[in-house]
C-alpha positions in Angstrom: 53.3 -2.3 -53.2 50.8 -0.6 -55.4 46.9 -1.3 -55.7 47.9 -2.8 -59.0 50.7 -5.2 -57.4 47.8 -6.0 -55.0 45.3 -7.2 -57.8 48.2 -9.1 -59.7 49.0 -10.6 -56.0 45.3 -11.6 -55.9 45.2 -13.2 -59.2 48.1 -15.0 -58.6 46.5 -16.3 -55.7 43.3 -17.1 -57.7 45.2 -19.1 -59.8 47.0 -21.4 -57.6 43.1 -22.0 -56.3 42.0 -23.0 -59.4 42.9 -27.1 -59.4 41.8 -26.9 -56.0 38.4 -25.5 -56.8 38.3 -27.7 -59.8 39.0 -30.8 -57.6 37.3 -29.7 -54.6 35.8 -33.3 -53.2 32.4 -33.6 -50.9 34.6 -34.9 -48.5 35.5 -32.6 -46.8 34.7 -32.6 -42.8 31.0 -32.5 -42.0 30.3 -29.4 -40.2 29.9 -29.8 -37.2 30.1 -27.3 -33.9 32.9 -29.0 -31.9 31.6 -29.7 -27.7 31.5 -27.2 -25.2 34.3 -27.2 -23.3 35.6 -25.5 -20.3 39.2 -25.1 -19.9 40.5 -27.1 -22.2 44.3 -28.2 -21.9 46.3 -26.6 -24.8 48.0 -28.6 -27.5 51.4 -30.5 -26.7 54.4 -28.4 -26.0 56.3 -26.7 -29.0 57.9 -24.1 -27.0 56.2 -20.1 -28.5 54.4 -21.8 -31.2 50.4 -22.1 -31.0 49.0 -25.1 -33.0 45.6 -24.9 -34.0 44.2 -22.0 -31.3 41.6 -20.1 -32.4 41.7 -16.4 -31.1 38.6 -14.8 -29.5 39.4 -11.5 -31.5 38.2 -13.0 -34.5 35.2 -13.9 -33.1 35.2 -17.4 -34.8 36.7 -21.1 -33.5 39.2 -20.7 -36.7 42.7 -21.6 -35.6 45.0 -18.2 -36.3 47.2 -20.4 -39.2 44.4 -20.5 -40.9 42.8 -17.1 -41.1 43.7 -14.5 -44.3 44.7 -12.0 -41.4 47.8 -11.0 -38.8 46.9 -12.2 -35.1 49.5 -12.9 -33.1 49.0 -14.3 -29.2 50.8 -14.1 -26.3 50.6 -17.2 -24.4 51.3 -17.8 -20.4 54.9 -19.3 -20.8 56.5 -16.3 -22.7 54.7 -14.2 -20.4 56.3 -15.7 -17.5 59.6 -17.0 -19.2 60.3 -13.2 -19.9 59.3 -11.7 -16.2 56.0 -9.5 -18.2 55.2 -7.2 -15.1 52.2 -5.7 -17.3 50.7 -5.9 -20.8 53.5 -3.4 -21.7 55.8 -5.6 -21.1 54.4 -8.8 -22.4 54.0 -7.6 -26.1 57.8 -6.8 -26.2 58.3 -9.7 -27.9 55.3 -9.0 -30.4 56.3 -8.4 -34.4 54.5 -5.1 -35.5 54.2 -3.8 -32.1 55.8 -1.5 -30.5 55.4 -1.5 -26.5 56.1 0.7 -24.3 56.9 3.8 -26.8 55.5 6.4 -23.9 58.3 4.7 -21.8 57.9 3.7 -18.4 54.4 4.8 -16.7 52.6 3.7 -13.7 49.3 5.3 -15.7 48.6 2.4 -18.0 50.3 -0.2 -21.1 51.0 2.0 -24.3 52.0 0.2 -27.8 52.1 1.2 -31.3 50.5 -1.3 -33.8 52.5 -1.1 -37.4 53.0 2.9 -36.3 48.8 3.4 -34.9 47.7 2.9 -31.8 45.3 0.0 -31.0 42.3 -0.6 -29.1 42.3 -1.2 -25.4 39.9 -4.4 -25.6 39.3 -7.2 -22.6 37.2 -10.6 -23.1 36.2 -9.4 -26.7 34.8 -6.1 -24.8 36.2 -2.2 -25.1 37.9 -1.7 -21.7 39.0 1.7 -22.1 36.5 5.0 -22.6 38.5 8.3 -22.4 41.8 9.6 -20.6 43.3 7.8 -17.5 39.4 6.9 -16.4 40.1 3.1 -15.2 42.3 0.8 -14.2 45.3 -1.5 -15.9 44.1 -5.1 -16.4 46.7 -7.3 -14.4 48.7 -9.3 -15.9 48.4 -12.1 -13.0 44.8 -12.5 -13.9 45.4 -12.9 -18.0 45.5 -16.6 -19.7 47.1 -14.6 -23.1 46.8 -11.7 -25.1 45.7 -11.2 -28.7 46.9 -8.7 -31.1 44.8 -8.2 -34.1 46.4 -6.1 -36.5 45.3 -3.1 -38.9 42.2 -2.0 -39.1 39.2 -4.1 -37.1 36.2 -2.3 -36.9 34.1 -4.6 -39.0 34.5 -7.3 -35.5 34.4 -4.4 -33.1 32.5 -1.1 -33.9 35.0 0.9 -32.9 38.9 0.0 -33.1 41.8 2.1 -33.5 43.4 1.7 -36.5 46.2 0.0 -35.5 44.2 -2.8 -34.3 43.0 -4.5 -31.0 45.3 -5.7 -28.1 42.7 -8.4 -26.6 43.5 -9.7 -22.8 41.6 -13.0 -22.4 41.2 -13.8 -18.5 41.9 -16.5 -16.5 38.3 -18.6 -15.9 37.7 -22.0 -14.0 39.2 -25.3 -15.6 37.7 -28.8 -14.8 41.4 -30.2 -13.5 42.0 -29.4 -10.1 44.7 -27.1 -9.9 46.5 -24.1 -8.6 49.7 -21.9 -7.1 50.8 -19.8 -4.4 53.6 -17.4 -5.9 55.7 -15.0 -3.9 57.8 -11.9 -5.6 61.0 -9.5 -4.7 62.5 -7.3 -6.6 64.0 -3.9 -7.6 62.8 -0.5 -6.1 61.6 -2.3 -2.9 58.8 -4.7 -5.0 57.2 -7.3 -3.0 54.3 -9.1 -4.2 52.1 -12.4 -3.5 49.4 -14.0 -5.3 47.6 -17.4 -5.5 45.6 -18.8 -8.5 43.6 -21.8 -7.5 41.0 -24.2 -9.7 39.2 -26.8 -9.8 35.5 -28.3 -9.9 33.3 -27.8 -7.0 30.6 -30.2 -7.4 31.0 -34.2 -7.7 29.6 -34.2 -10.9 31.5 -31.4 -12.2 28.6 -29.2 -13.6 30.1 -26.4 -11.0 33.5 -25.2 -11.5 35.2 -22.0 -10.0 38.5 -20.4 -9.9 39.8 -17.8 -7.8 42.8 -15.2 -8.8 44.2 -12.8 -5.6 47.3 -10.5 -5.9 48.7 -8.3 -3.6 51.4 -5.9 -4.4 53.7 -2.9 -2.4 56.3 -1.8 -5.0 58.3 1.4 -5.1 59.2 2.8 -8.4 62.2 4.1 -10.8 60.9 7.9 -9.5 61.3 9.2 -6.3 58.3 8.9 -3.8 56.2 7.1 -6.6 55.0 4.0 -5.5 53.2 1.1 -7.6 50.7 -0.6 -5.0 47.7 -2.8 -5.9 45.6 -5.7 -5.7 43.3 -8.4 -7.8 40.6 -10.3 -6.5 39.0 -12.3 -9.0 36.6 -15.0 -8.2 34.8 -16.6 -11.0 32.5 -19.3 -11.6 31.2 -22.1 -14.5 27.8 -23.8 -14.9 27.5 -27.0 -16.9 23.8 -27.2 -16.8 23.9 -29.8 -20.2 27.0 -30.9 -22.3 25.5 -28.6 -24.6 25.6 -25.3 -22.3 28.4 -23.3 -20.7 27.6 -20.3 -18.1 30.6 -18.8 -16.6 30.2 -15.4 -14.0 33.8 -13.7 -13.8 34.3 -11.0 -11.0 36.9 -8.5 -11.1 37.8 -6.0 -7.8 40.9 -4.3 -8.8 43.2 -1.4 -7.4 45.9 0.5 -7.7 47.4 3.1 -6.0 50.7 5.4 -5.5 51.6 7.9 -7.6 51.8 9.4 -11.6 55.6 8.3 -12.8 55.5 10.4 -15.6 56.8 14.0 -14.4 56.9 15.4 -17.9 60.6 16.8 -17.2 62.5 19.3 -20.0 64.3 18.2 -22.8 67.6 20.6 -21.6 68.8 18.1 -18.9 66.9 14.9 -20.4 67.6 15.0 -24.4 70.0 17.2 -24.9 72.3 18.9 -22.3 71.3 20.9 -19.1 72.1 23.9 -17.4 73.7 22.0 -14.3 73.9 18.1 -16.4 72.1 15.3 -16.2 68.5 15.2 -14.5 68.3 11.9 -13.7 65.3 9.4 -14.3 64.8 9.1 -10.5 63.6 13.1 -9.9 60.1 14.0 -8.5 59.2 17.3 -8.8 55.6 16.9 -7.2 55.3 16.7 -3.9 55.1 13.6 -1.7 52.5 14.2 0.9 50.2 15.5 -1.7 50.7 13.7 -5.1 48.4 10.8 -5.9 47.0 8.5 -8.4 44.4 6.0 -7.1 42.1 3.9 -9.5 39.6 1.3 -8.2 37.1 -1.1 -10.8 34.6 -3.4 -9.9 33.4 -5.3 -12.5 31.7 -8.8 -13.0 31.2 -10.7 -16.7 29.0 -13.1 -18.0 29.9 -15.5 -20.5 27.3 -17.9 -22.1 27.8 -20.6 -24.9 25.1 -22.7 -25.6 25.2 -25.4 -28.6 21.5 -25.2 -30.1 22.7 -28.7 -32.9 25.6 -30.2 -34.4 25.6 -27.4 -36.5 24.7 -23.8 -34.9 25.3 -22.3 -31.7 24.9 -19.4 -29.3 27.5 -17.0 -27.7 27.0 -14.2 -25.4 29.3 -12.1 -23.6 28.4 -9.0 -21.2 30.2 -7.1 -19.3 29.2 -4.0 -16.3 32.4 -2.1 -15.2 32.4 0.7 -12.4 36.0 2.6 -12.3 36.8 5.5 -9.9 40.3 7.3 -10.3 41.4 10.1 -7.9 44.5 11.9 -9.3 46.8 14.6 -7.5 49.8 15.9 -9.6 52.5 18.4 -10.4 54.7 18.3 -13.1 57.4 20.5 -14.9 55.8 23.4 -16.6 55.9 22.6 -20.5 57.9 24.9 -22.6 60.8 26.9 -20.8 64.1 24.6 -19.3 65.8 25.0 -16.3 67.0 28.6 -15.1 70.6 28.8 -14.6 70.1 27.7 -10.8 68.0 24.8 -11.5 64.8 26.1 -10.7 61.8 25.4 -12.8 58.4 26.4 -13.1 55.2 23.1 -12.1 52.0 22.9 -12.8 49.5 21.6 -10.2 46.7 19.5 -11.3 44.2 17.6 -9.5 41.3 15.7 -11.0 38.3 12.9 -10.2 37.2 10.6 -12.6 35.3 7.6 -13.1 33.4 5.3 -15.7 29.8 3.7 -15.8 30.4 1.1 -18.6 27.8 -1.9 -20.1 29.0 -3.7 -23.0 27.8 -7.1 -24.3 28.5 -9.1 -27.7 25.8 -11.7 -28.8 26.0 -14.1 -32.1 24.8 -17.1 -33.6 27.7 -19.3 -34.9 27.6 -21.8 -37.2 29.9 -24.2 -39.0 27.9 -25.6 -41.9 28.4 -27.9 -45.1 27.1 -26.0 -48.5 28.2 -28.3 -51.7 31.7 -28.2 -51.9 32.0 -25.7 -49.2 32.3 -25.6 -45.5 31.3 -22.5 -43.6 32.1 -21.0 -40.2 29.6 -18.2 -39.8 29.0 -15.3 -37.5 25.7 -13.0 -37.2 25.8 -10.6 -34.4 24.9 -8.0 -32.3 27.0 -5.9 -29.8 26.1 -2.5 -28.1 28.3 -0.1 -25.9 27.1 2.4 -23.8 29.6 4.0 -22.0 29.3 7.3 -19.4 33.0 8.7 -17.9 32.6 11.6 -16.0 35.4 14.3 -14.5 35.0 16.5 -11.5 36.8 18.5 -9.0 39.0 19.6 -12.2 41.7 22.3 -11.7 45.1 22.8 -13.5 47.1 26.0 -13.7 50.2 27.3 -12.4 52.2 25.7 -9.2 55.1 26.7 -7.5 58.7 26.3 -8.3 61.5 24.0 -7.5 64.6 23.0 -8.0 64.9 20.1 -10.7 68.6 19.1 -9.6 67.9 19.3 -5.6 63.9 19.0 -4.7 63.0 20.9 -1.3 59.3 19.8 -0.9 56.6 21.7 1.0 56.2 25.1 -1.2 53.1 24.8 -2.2 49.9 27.2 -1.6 46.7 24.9 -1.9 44.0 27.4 -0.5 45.1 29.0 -4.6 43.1 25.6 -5.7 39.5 26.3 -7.3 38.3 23.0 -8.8 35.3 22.7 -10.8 33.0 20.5 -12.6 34.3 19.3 -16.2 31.6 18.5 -18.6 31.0 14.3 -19.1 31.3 12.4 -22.0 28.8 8.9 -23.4 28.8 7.0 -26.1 25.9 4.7 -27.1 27.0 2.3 -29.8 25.1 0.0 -31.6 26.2 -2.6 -34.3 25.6 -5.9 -36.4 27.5 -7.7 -38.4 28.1 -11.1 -40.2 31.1 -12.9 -40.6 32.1 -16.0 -43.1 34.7 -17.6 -43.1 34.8 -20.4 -46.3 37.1 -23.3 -47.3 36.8 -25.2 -50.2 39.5 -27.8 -50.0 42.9 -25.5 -49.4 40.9 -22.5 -50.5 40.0 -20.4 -47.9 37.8 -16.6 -48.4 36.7 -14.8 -45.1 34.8 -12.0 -45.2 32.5 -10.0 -43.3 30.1 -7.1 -43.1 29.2 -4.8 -40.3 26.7 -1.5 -39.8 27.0 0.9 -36.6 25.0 3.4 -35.1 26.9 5.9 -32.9 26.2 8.8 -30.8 28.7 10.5 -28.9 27.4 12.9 -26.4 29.4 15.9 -24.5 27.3 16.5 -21.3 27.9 20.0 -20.6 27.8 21.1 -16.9 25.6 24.5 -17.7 23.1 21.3 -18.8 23.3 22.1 -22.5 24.8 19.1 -24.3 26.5 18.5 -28.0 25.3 15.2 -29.5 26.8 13.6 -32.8 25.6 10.6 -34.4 27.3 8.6 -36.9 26.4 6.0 -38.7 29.1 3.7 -40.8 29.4 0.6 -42.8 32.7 -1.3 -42.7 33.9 -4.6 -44.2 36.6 -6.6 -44.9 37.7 -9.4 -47.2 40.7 -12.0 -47.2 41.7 -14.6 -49.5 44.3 -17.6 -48.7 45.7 -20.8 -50.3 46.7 -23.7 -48.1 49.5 -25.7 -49.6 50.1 -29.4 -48.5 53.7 -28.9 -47.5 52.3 -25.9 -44.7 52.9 -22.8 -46.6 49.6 -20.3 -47.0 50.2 -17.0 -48.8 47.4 -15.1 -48.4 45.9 -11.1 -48.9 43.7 -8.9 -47.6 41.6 -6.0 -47.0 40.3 -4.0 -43.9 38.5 -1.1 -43.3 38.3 1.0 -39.5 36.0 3.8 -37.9 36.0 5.5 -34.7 34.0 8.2 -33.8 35.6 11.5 -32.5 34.3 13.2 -29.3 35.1 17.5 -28.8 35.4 20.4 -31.1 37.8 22.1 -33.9 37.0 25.8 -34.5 33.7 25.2 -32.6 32.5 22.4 -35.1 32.5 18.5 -33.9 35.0 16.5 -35.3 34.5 13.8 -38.2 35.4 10.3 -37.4 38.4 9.3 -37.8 38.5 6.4 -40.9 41.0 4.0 -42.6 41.9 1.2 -44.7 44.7 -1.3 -44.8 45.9 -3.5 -47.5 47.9 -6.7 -46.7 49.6 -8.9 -48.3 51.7 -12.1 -46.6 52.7 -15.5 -46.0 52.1 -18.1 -42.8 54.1 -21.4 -42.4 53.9 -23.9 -40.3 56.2 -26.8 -40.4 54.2 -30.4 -40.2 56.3 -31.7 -36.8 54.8 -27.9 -35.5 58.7 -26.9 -34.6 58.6 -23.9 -37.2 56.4 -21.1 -37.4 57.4 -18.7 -40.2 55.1 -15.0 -40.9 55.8 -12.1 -42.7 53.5 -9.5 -44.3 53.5 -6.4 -46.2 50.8 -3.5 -45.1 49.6 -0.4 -46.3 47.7 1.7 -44.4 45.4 4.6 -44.7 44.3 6.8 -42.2 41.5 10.1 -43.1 40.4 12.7 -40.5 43.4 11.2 -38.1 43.2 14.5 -34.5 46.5 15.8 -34.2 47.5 19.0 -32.1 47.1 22.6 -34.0 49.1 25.3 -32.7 49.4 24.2 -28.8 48.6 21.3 -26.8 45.5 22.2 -26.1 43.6 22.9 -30.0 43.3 19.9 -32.1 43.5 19.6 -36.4 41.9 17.1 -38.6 44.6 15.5 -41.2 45.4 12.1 -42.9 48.4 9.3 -42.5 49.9 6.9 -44.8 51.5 4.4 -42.9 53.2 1.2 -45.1 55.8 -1.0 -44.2 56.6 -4.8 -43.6 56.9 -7.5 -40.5 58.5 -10.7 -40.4 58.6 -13.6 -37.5 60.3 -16.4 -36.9 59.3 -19.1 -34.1 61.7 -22.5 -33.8 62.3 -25.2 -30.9 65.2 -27.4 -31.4 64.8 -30.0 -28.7 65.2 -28.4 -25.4 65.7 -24.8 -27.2 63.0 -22.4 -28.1 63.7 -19.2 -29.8 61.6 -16.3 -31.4 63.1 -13.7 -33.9 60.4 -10.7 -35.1 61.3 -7.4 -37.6 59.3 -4.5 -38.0 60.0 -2.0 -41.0 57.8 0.5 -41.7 57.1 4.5 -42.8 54.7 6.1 -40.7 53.6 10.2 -42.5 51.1 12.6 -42.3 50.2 12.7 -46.0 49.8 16.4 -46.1 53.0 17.7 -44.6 55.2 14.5 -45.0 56.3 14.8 -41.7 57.1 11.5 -39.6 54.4 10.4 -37.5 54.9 11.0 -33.3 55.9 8.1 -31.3 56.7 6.1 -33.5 59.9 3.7 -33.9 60.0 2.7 -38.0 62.0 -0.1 -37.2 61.7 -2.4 -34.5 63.7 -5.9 -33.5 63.7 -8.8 -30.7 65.0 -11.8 -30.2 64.4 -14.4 -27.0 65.6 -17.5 -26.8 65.2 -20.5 -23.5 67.1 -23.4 -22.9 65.6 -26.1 -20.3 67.8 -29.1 -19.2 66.6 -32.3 -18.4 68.0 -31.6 -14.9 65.7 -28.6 -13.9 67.3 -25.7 -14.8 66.0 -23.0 -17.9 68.0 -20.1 -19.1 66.5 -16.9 -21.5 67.9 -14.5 -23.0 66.5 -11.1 -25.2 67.6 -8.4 -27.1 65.9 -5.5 -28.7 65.8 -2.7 -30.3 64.0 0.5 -30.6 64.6 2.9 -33.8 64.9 6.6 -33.5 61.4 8.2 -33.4 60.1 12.3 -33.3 57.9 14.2 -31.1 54.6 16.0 -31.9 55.5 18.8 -34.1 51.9 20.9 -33.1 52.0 22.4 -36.7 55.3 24.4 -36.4 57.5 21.4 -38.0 59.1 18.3 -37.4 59.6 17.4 -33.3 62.7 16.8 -31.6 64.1 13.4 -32.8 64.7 10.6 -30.0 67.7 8.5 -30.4 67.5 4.6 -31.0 68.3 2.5 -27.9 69.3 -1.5 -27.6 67.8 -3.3 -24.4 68.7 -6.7 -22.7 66.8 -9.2 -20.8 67.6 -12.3 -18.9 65.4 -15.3 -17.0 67.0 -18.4 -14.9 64.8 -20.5 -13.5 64.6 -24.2 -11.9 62.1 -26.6 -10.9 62.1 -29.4 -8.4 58.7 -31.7 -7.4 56.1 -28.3 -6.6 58.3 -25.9 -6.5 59.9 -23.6 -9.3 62.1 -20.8 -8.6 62.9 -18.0 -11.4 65.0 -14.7 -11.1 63.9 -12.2 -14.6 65.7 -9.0 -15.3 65.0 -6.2 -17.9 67.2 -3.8 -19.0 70.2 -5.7 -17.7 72.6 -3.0 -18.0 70.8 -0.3 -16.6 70.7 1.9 -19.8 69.2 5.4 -18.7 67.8 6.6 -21.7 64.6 8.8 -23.0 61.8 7.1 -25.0 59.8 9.9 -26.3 59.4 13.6 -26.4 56.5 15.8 -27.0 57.3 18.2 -30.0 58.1 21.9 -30.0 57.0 24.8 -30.4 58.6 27.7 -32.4 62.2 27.5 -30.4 61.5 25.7 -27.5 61.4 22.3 -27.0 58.5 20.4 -25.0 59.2 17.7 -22.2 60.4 14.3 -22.2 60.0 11.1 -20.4 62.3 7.8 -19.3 62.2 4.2 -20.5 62.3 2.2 -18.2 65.4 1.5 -16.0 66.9 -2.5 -14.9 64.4 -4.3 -13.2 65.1 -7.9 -11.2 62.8 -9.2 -9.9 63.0 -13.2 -7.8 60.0 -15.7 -8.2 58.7 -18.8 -6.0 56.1 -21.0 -6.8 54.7 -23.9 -5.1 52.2 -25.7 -7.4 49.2 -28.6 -6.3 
C-alpha cells in the first residue's frame, strides 16, 4: 500500500465518521475513573478471546478492541493449555510474531515482531540493558503477556522497532485462593511450584500473594542443565477505596549451562565430513562450563483515584542482576577436519546490572462537548548501569565434534581483564489521548526524551552521547454497530545506539510504521476476527561490516500483512493466525537475518462435560537467511512444520495435564549466522520433542 492508498484509506474512514460526528449526542457515558480495584476476576469464559481488557502497554484503561493499534495478549489458559515452558514458547501462538527464531536457548526468549525485534519490557518497565546481563522472567510468576506491535517509542522512550513484548506479573487478589503444582518431563525435568492468595487482614485493606518455583531440568545438549528458582512474595494496601499500594518482590535464579554451542554448518545445514552432528553434542567442557544468573528485584505499584474524574499511577522498579558465564564453543568459520576435529573458543565472562526505572502519570477520563477523553500526561526515567569483568575470549583447544573426549584444556593460558561499562540515563514525558465521539474514535500522543548513553572506559576516560528525540503517533478508527472497526495508523520509534563505527559513535537507530486494519468482534463475544496491513521503516538499523566483530549503519523496509482468527463453538475453542511479510535492507535488497516471511498456527481445545480436554497445534516456520556481514546474501534455512498436543482432566481440586511440543521429534536447524567470502558461519537447533506431565491441587 502506498502513502497515497493510506490517505484515500483515511478519508474513507473520515467519511464513514461523518453521520456519526454529525449526530454525535451528549449522551454519551459521563466520564468517570472506574474504582480501584485489586485483582479483579476476568470477564466470563469465551475460550482465547479477551472482552473488554485493557492492556498495560498502552498505558490507558482502553479495552484492546477499541484502540486504532495491534495489541495482542497472552492470557493464563493458552499459556497453560499449550504447556508454555517460557515466554518463547507462550507467543507461539501470537500473529506477527515469530518466537523462538534463535531456536532453542537456555540464555533467554527471542521473537521477531512483523520481521524486528521487540523490546524486552516487564510491568510497563525495560527489563533488559545489554547482552546476556540478567535473568529470564518466569513464566510461573506471569498473569499474561502483551505484544504491542510496530513502532512504540512515543509510550516507552526507547522500544525496538518491532514493538514491546510486556510480561505483567502475578500480584495479590482479594479471593482466597491458590495451587500446589508438581512437574515431570523430558530430559530429566522435575519441577514444583505453589501460587497462593488471598487477603490477610479481616477487613481486607491487606492482601498478599506468594509465587515459589523450584526447578532441576536437564537439557536437549549434553551436560547442559536448566536449573532455577522463583520466589516472589508480594503485597497490597487498601488504605481508602480510592488508593491502591502494591510491593512485588522478585528473587530469581538460574543456573546450568549455555545450550547454544554455535556448531558448523558442514554437519548441521548441509552435509558433514563424517554425517550428521546431532543436536545433543557439547563441545565445552562439563566440569568447567557454566552459565549462572541471579536478580533481586522488588516493585512498587501505586494507583490513587484523586475524583471521579482524574487519577494517579506510579510504577517503580530497582533490579540487581549478577550473571557468571564459563563457555567454549566451535570456532566460527572453518568445518570439521576430515577426522572430526574442530577448533573452540574459550570464553569466560562476569556481568551484572544496577537498574532504577519508574513510570508516573496523571490519568483522566473526561467529558468535553460531544467528546469523551481518556488522557495520559507522564513522566518516566531509566537509569541503567551493566558492567562486565573478568573478560577473556580467544582460542581453546580442540575436539572431536562426532566423539567428545573432555579434559584438554589449559586454563593457566586464561588472562581475563576488565571490559569497559556501559549506562544510560533516560528521561521522557509524554501525553496521550485517546477520543470517542460516538463510534468515532482518534488516539494520539506526543512524547520528548533526553538520553545519554555513556561507555565507561576502564583507563577512566569515558564516551558520552546524548540524544534528544521527539516521537508521536496518531490512529483513527470507526466503530460500527454490528462489531466491525476498520481503523489506521501511524507510529514512529527511536533507540539510542551505544559503541563506535570507524571510531565515531553510532546515530540512533529510527523508524516509522504505517498500518492499516480491521478488528471484529462478534456481539455473543464467540468471534474475534484481526487483520492488518504494515509498512515499516527502519534508518540507521547496526548490522555487521566485514566480520562479526565491526558494525555498519544501513536502513530496512519491512511491509507485509497479519491476519487472526479466534472462535469457540460450545465446548471448542480454536485460534488460526497468518503472518506474510518482506523484511530488506533497502540499500542492498538483501533479505533481512532471522527472519521467517511467512509464518502460521493453529490450536484448537475440546473440554467435555465429563472432565477431560484435548489440544492440538500446528505450525509453521518459512525459510529464512543468515547475516550476510557485507559479502552477500547468508546461507538460507529451510522451512520446518511443528506439532503440539495437551490432554488434560479435572476432578474436584485436582487437574492433571500431559503437553508435548514438537511431537515427532523433528531434528531440524532454526538459524544460521551468515558467511563470509566461502565459508559458511555456525548454526544452532530448534528445539527438539518435549513432554512434559502436570498435577495440580487447587483450594
Amino acid at each position: 500500500m502506498s502513502n497515497q492508498d493510506f490517505a484515500a484509506a483515511a478519508a474513507l474512514i473520515t467519511l464513514l465518521t461523518a453521520p456519526a460526528l454529525a449526530a454525535a449526542q451528549q449522551e454519551n457515558d459521563a466520564g468517570t475513573l472506574a474504582p480501584v480495584e485489586v485483582g479483579a476476576e476476568g470477564p466470563a469464559d469465551n475460550g482465547y478471546i479477551t472482552v473488554d481488557e485493557p492492556a498495560s502497554t498502552g498505558k490507558l484503561d482502553v479495552p484492546v478492541e477499541r484502540q486504532p493499534f495491534s495489541i495482542e495478549t497472552v492470557d493464563r489458559e493458552l499459556i497453560e493449555d499449550t504447556g508454555a515452558k517460557n515466554i518463547q514458547d507462550a507467543l507461539l501462538y501470537s500473529p506477527g510474531v515469530q518466537a523462538g527464531n534463535f531456536g532453542f536457548d537456555t540464555r533467554g526468549d527471542s521473537a521477531k515482531v512483523r520481521g524486528l525485534d521487540p523490546s524486552q519490557y516487564l510491568d510497563g518497565l525495560r527489563a533488559s540493558y545489554g547482552n546476556y546481563t540478567g535473568v529470564r522472567p518466569n513464566i510461573y510468576a506471569l498473569e499474561s503477556l502483551e505484544v504491542l506491535k510496530g513502532p512504540s517509542s512515543v509510550l516507552y522512550g526507547q522500544a525496538e522497532l518491532g514493538g514491546i513484548v510486556n510480561a505483567v506479573s502475578k500480584l495479590p487478589k482479594p479471593q482466597k485462593q491458590g495451587e500446589i503444582q508438581a512437574q515431570v518431563g523430558s530430559f530429566d525435568h522435575k519441577q514444583i511450584a505453589a501460587d497462593v492468595t488471598g487477603p490477610l487482614s479481616e477487613d481486607g485493606k491487606l492482601l498478599y500473594r506468594l509465587v515459589a518455583l523450584k526447578r532441576d531440568s536437564g537439557t536437549q545438549v549434553d551436560y547442559v542443565d536448566n536449573n532455577g528458582y522463583v520466589f516472589a512474595p508480594s503485597l497490597t494496601w487498601l488504605p481508602t477505596d480510592d488508593t491502591t499500594v502494591t510491593l512485588l518482590f522478585n528473587s530469581q535464579a538460574d543456573t546450568g549451562e549455555v545450550s547454544a554451542q554455535f556448531l558448523p554448518a558442514e554437519g548441521t545445514l548441509e552435509p558433514g565430513v563424517l554425517g550428521d552432528i546431532g543436536s545433543e553434542t557439547f563441545v565445552g567442557e562439563p566440569d568447567w562450563d557454566r552459565y549462572d544468573r541471579q536478580k533481586d528485584e522488588v516493585t512498587l505499584f501505586l494507583d490513587h483515584r484523586l475524583n471521579n474524574q482524574w487519577g494517579f499511577s506510579t510504577t517503580a522498579r530497582y533490579t540487581e542482576t549478577e550473571v557468571e558465564t564459563r563457555e567454549h564453543w566451535a570456532a566460527i568459520g572453518a568445518g570439521p577436519a576430515p577426522d572430526g576435529t574442530i577448533n573452540r573458543v574459550i570464553y569466560m565472562t562476569d556481568k551484572g546490572t544496577e537498574i532504577l526505572n519508574f513510570d508516573m502519570r496523571l490519568e483522566g477520563d473526561v467529558l468535553w462537548g460531544p467528546t469523551r477523553h481518556n488522557l495520559a500526561i507522564g513522566l518516566d526515567r531509566q537509569d541503567a548501569l551493566w558492567t562486565e569483568d573478568n573478560y577473556f575470549q580467544g582460542a581453546g583447544t580442540s575436539i572431536n565434534v562426532y566423539n567428545p573426549d573432555y579434559g584438554n584444556v589449559n586454563y593457566a593460558a586464561l588472562d581475563p581483564e576488565d571490559r569497559p561499562d556501559n549506562q544510560l540515563k533516560q528521561t521522557g514525558v509524554y501525553f496521550i489521548d485517546h477520543m470517542e465521539i460516538d463510534r468515532v474514535v482518534v488516539s494520539g500522543a506526543l512524547r520528548y526524551d533526553d538520553t545519554t548513553s555513556s561507555t565507561l572506559g576502564v583507563d577512566g576516560v569515558d564516551t558520552d552521547q546524548d540524544d534528544h528525540a521527539t516521537t508521536g503517533r496518531l490512529g483513527l478508527m470507526y466503530r460500527f454497530d454490528f462489531g466491525l472497526s476498520p481503523y489506521i495508523s501511524y507510529s514512529e520509534s527511536f533507540i539510542p545506539n551505544l559503541g563506535l563505527s570507524g571510531g565515531e559513535t553510532l546515530d540512533p537507530t529510527t523508524g516509522e510504521q504505517r498500518e492499516a486494519g480491521v478488528k471484529y468482534r462478534s456481539s455473543e463475544h464467540d468471534l474475534s476476527v484481526t487483520a492488518a496491513w504494515f509498512d515499516i521503516e527502519e534508518t540507521n538499523r547496526v548490522i555487521p561490516a566485514g566480520s562479526p566483530q565491526e558494525v555498519d549503519q544501513t536502513g530496512a523496509v519491512v511491509d507485509g500483512w497479519e491476519v487472526s482468527v479466534k472462535k469457540r463453538w460450545g465446548n471448542v475453542s480454536v485460534l488460526a493466525n497468518y503472518t506474510d511479510l518482506e523484511a530488506k535492507q533497502d540499500e542492498t535488497g538483501n533479505r533481512l537475518p532471522y527472519v521467517s516471511e511467512k509464518v502460521a498456527s493453529a490450536w484448537g481445545k475440546y473440554e467435555m462435560e465429563n472432565g477431560f480436554r484435548f489440544g492440538a497445534g500446528v505450525r509453521y516456520v518459512g525459510d529464512s537467511v543468515g547475516a550476510d556481514y557485507g559479502t552477500g546474501p547468508g546461507p538460507v534455512v529451510p522451512s520446518v512444520t511443528l506439532y503440539d498436543a495437551m490432554v488434560g482432566y479435572t476432578t474436584g481440586p485436582w487437574d492433571f495435564s500431559i503437553t508435548g511440543k514438537n511431537l515427532a521429534d523433528k531434528e531440524y536447524v532454526s538459524w544460521c549466522r551468515g558467511q563470509l567470502g566461502d565459508q559458511t558461519y555456525d548454526c544452532g537447533f530448534g528445539e527438539r520433542r518435549v513432554i512434559l506431565g502436570e498435577a495440580s491441587y487447587n483450594f
